[in-house]
N, C-alpha and C positions, 0 to 999 in steps of 0.2 A: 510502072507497076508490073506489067509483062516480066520484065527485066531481074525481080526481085525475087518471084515465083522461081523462074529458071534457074535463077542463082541458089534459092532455097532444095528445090527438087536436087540437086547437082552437089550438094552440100551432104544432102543426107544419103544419097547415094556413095559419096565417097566413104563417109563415115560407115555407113554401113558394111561396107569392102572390109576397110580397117577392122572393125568388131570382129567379123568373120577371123579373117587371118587370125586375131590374138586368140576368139576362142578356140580356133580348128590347134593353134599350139598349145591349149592347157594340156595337160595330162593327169587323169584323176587318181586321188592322193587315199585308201583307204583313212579314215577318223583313227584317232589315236586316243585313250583313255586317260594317259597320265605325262605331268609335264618331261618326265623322264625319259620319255620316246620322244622327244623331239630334242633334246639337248645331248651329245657325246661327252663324254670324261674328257677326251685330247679337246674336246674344242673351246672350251671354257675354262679360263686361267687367273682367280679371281686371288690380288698381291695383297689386297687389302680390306677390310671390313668394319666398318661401324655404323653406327646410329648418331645422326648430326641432330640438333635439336633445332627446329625453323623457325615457329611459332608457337604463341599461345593467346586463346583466346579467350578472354575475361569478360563475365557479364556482373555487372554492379548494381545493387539495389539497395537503397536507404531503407532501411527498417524507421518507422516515423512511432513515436511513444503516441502514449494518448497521457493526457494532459487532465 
């Protein structure tokens, strides 16, 4: 049991390390309002365009007379 504890404590200590590092490299990114700031003209090269048809989905109902 000792054994598992230690191993736990030493587990989230490592993790912990790791997290710091990744967050100490983010770098914060002002928000942007429109999808237009985030895509370039050169970097998007789009050969082809359509609309493919996938599915459709049908719900059926007997209309019953009365008699």
């Amino acid at each position: 049991m000792e054994h598992i504890v230690i191993g736990l404590i030493l587990a989230l200590i490592v993790a912990g390390i790791i997290v710091a590092v990744m967050v100490a490299q983010m770098k914060p990114v002002a928000q942007k309002h429109e999808a237009s700031d985030y895509v370039k003209d050169e970097d998007v090269k789009i050969l082809d365009s359509r609309d493919e048809y996938v599915r459709t989905d049908v719900s059926r109902r007997k209309i019953e007379k009365k008699d």
